[in-house]
C-alpha positions as CSV (number, residue, x, y, z in Angstrom):
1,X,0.0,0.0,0.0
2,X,1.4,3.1,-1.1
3,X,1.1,6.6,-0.2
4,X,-0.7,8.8,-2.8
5,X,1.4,12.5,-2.0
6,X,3.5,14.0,-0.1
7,X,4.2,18.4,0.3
8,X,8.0,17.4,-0.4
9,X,10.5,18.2,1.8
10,X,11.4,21.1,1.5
11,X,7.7,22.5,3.0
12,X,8.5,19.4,5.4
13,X,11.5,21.5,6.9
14,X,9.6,24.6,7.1
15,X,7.1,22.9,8.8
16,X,9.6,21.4,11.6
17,X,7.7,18.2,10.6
18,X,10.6,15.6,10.6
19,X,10.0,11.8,10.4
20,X,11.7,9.1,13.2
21,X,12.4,5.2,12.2
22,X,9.9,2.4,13.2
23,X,10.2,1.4,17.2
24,X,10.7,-2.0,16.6
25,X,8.5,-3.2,19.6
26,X,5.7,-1.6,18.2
27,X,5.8,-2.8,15.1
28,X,6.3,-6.6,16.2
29,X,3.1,-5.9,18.6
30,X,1.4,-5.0,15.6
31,X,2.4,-7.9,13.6
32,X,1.3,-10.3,16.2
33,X,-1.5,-9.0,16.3
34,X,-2.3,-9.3,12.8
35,X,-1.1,-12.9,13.0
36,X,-3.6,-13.4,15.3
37,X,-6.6,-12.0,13.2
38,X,-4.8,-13.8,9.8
39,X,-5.7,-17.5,11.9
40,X,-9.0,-16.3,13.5
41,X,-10.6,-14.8,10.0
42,X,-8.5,-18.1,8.7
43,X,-7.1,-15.6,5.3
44,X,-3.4,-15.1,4.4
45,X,-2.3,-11.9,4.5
46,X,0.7,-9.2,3.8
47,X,2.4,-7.9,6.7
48,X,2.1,-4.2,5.7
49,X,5.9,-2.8,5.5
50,X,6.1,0.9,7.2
51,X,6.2,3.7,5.3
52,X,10.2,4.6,3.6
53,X,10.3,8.0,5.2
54,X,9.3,6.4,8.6
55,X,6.9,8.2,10.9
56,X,6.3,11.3,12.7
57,X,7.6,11.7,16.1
58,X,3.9,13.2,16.9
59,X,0.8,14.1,15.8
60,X,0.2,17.1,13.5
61,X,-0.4,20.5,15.2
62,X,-3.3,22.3,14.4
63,X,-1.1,24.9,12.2
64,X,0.9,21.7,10.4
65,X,-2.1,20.1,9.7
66,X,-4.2,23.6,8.1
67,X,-1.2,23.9,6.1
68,X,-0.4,20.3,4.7
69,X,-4.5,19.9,3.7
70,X,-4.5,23.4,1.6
71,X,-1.7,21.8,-0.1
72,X,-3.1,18.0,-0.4
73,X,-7.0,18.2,-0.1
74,X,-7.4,19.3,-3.5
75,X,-5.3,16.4,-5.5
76,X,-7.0,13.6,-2.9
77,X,-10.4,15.1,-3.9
78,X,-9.5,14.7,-7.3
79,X,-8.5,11.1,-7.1
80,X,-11.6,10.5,-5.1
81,X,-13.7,12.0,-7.6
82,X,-12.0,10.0,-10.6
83,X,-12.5,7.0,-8.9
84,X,-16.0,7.6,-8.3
85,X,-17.1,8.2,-11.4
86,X,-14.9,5.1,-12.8
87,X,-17.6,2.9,-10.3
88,X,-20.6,4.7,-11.7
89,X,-19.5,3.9,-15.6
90,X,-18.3,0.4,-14.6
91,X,-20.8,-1.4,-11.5
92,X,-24.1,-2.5,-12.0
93,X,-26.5,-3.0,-8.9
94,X,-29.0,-5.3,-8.6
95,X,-31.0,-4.8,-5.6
96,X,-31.5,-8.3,-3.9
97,X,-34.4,-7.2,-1.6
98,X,-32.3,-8.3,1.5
99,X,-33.7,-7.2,5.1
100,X,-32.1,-4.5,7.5
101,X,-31.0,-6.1,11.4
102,X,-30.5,-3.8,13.7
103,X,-26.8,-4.2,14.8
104,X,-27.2,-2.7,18.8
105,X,-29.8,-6.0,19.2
106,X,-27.4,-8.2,16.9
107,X,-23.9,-7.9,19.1
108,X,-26.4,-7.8,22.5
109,X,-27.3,-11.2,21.4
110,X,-24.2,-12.2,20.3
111,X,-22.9,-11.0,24.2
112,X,-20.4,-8.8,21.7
113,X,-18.9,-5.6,23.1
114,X,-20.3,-2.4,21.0
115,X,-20.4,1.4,21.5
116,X,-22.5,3.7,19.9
117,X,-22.5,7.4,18.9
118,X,-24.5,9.3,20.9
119,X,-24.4,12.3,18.4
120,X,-28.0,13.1,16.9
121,X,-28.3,13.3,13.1
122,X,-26.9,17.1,12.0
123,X,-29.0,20.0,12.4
124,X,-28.6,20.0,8.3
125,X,-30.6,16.7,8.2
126,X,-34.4,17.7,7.3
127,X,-37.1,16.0,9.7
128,X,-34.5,13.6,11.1
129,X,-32.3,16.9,12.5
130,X,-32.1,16.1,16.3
131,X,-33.2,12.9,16.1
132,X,-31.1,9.3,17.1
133,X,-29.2,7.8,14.6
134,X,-30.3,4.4,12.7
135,X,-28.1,1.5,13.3
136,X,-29.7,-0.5,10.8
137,X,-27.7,-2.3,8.1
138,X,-28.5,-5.4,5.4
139,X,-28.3,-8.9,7.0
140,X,-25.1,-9.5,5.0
141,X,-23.6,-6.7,6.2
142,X,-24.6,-7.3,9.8
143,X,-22.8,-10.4,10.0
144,X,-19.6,-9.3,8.8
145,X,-19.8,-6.5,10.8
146,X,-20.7,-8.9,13.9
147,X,-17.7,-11.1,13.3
148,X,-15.2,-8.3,13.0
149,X,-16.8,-7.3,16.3
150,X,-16.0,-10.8,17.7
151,X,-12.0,-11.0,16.8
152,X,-11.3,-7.6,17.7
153,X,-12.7,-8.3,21.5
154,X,-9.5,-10.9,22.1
155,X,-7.5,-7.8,20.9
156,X,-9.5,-5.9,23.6
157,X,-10.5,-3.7,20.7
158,X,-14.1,-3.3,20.3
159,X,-15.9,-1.4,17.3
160,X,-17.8,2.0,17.9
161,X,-20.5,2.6,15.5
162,X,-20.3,6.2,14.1
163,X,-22.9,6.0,12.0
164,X,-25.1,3.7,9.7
165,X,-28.1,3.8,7.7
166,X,-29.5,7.3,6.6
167,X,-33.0,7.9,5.9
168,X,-34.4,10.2,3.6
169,X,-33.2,13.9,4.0
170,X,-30.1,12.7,6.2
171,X,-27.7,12.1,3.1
172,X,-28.8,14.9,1.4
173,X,-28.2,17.2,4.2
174,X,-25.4,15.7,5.1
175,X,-24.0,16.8,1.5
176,X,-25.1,20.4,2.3
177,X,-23.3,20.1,5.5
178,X,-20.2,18.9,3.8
179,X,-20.1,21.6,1.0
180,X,-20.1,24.3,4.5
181,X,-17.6,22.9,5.7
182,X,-15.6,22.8,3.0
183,X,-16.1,26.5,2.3
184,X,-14.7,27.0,6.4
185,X,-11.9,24.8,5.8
186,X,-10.8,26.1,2.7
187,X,-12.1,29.7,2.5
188,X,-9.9,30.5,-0.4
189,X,-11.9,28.6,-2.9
190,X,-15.3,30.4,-2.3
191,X,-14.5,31.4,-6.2
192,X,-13.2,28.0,-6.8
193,X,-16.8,25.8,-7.5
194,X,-15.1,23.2,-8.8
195,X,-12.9,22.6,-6.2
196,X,-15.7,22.6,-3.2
197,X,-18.0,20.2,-5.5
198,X,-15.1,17.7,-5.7
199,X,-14.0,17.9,-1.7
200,X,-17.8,17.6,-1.1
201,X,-18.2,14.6,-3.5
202,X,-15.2,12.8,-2.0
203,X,-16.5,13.1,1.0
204,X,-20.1,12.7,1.0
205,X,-22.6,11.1,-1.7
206,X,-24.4,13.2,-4.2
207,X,-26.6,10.5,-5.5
208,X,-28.8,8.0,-4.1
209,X,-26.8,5.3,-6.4
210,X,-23.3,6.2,-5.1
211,X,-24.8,6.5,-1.1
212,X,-23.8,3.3,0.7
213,X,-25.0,4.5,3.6
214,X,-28.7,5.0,1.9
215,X,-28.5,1.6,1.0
216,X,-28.0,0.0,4.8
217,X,-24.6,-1.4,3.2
218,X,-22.1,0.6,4.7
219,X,-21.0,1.5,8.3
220,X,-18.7,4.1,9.5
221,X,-16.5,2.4,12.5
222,X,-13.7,3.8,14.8
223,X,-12.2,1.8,16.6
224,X,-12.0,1.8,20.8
225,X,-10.3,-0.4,23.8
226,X,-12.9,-1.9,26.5
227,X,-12.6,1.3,28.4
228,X,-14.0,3.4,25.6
229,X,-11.2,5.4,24.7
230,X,-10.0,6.1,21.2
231,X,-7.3,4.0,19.6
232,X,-4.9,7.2,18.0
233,X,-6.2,7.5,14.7
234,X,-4.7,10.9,13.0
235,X,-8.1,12.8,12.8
236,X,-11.6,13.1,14.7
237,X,-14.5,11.9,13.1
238,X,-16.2,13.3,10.6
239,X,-13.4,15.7,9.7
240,X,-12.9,16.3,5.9
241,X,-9.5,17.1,3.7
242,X,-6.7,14.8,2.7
243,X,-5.4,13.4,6.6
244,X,-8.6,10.8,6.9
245,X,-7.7,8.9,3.5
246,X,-6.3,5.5,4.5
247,X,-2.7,6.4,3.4
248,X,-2.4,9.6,4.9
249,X,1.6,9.5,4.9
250,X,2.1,12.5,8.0
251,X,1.1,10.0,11.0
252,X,2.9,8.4,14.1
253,X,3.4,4.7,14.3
254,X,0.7,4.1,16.7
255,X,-1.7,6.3,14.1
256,X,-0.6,3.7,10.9
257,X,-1.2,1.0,13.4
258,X,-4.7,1.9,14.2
259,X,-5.4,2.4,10.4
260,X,-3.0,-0.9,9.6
261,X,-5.5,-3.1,12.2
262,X,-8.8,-1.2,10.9
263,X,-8.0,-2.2,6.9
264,X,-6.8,-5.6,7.4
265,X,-9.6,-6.4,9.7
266,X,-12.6,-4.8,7.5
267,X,-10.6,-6.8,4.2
268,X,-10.4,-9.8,6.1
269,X,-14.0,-9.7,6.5
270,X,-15.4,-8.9,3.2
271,X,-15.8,-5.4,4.2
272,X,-14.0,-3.3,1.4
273,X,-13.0,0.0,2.7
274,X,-13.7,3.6,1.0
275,X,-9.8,4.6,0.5
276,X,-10.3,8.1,1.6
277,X,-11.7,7.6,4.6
278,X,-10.3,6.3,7.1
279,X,-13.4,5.0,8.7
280,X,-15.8,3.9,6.1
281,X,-16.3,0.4,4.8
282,X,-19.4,-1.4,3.5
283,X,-20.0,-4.8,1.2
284,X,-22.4,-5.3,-1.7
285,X,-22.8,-1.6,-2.7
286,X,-21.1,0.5,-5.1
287,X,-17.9,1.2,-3.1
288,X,-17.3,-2.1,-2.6
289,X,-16.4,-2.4,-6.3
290,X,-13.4,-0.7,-5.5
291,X,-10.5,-3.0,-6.1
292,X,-8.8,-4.2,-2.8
293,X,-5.8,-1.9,-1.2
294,X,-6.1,0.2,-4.0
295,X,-7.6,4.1,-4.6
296,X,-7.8,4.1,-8.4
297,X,-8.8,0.8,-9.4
298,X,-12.5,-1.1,-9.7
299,X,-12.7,-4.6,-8.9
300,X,-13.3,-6.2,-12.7
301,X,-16.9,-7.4,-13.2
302,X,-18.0,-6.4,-9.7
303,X,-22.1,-6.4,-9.4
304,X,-23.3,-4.9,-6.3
305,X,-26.7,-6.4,-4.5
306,X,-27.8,-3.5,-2.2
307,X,-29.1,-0.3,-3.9
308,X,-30.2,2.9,-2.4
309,X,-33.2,2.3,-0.3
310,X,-36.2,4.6,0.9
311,X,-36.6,3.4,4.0
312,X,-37.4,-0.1,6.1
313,X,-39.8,-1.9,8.4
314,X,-38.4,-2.0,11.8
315,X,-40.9,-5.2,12.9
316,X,-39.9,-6.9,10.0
317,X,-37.0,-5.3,8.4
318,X,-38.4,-5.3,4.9
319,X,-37.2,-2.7,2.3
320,X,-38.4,-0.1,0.1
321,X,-35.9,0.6,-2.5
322,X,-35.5,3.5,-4.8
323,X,-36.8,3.2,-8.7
324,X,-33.9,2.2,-10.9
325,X,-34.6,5.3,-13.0
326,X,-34.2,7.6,-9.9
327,X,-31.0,6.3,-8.5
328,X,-29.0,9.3,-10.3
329,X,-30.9,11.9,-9.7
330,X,-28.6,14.5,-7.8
331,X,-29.4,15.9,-4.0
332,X,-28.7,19.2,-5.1
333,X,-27.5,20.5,-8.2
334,X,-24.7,23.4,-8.4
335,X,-26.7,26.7,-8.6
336,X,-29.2,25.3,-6.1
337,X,-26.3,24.8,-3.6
338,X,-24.6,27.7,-4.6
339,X,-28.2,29.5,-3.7
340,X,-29.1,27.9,-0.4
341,X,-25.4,29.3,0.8
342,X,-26.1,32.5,0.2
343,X,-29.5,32.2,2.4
């Protein structure tokens, strides 16, 4: 797995950002570990190698990491984008009708450790603003999701559920949301549509077709110890720009390591992780038709099974899907977001 950028180092030195070789001990702990989930998921893997450069001493400061995403957001956004629209050309989806389980009841049964955001949907988020969040997903995904949940408990790692299935109005605030913040994080590009359009898109689904999350097939995880507190990722969730892709090269060993257990563990499982973030992963949808370890590449003659759905029954966990011929339809186009910002 490779990085995909780096600012050079020149801006490196400037920065006072200066990279330290692997702690040995660290990295074997990490390798046993993945030994250990290699003979309980019963898959072969590759050991990931660190990074050439090494690792940073610490984590970013707040001024390190402002300047490092004005100089990397944009070509991560573009990759994102590219490979987006590669899934949309390439993947068909052919809804399969399968039910929702609610995953809180699912591990409870299972006597499976599991956290859950307490966070309400955004203000953004239509009728649902304010309201719980759904942790619904298919049955397929459910069980994978479930068994990662059950090997990471020997690890004393146990998943926290960020969020799930969005209902209607959710996504497409959610996309509104994301275009704000993209305009606060990167104020110089208020003239620059095309650059706010492609962060937003990278981020957060414009189309019911390319939402996972509308479809109950993807999950956004972080990953905790028993205690509840965070294993060191690199970034908060759901923060934007290029530090929460996967490969996010300016990290400390124990940030890689968190990311190293997270993508082995989702692939392991089926799960096929959205390269460019660092917390999304889903099965059966369009995402998932991205190749494995890779950002650019779809997964030749990948059919997904789970399209966008309206909405589900929560006695029986039947589905109502979209109409194929409304599964592109956008959110919002450009001059009605452009519009609704200036409100």
């Amino acid at each position: 797995m490779k990085e995909i950028d780096t600012i050079g180092t020149l801006v490196e030195n400037d920065l006072g950002i200066h990279f330290i070789k692997p702690d040995l001990k660290l990295l074997n702990d990490l390798y046993k570990n993945l030994d250990y989930l290699s003979r309980s998921f019963n898959t072969q893997i590759l050991f990931p190698d660190p990074p050439d450069e090494g690792f940073l001493r610490e984590s970013l400061t707040n001024n390190q990491s402002k300047v490092i995403d004005g100089l990397l957001s944009e070509k991560y956004a573009e990759i994102a984008v590219q490979l987006q629209d590669k899934l949309v050309d390439s993947v068909n989806i052919k809804e399969s009708g399968e039910e929702m389980v609610s995953l809180p009841l699912l591990f409870k049964q299972n006597n499976i450790p599991l956290s859950l955001s307490d966070r309400p949907f955004h203000d953004a988020c239509g009728e649902w603003a304010g309201k719980e969040r759904v942790f619904w997903a298919r049955k397929g995904v459910s069980e994978k999701v479930l068994l990662v949940g059950r090997i990471l408990q020997s690890l004393g790692i146990k998943l926290h559920l960020e969020d799930v299935f969005r209902p209607l109005g959710v996504q497409e605030g959610l996309f509104f949301r994301r275009v704000k913040l993209t305009l606060q994080q990167h104020p110089d590009w208020v003239n620059d549509w095309k650059k706010v359009w492609a962060e937003a898109r990278s981020k957060t689904a414009v189309t019911p077709f390319t939402a996972g999350h509308k479809s109950g097939a993807a999950v956004d995880v972080t990953l905790r110890r028993m205690d509840g507190t965070n294993l060191s990722l690199g970034n908060k969730y759901p923060e934007g720009g290029s530090k929460v892709a996967i490969r996010f090269p300016y990290i400390t060993q124990e940030e890689w390591s968190t990311r190293q257990i997270f993508i082995l563990t989702m692939e392991m499982a089926n799960l096929r992780i959205y390269p460019f973030e660092n917390w999304h992963a889903s099965y059966g949808d369009l995402s998932a038709g991205i190749a494995a370890f890779s950002d650019t590449d779809v997964t030749l003659n990948y059919k997904g099974i789970y399209g966008p759905i309206k909405g589900f029954s929560i006695e029986t966990g039947e589905v109502e899907p979209y109409k194929e011929e409304d599964y592109f339809d956008p959110f919002f186009t450009e001059d009605e977001l452009m519009r609704a910002l200036v409100k």
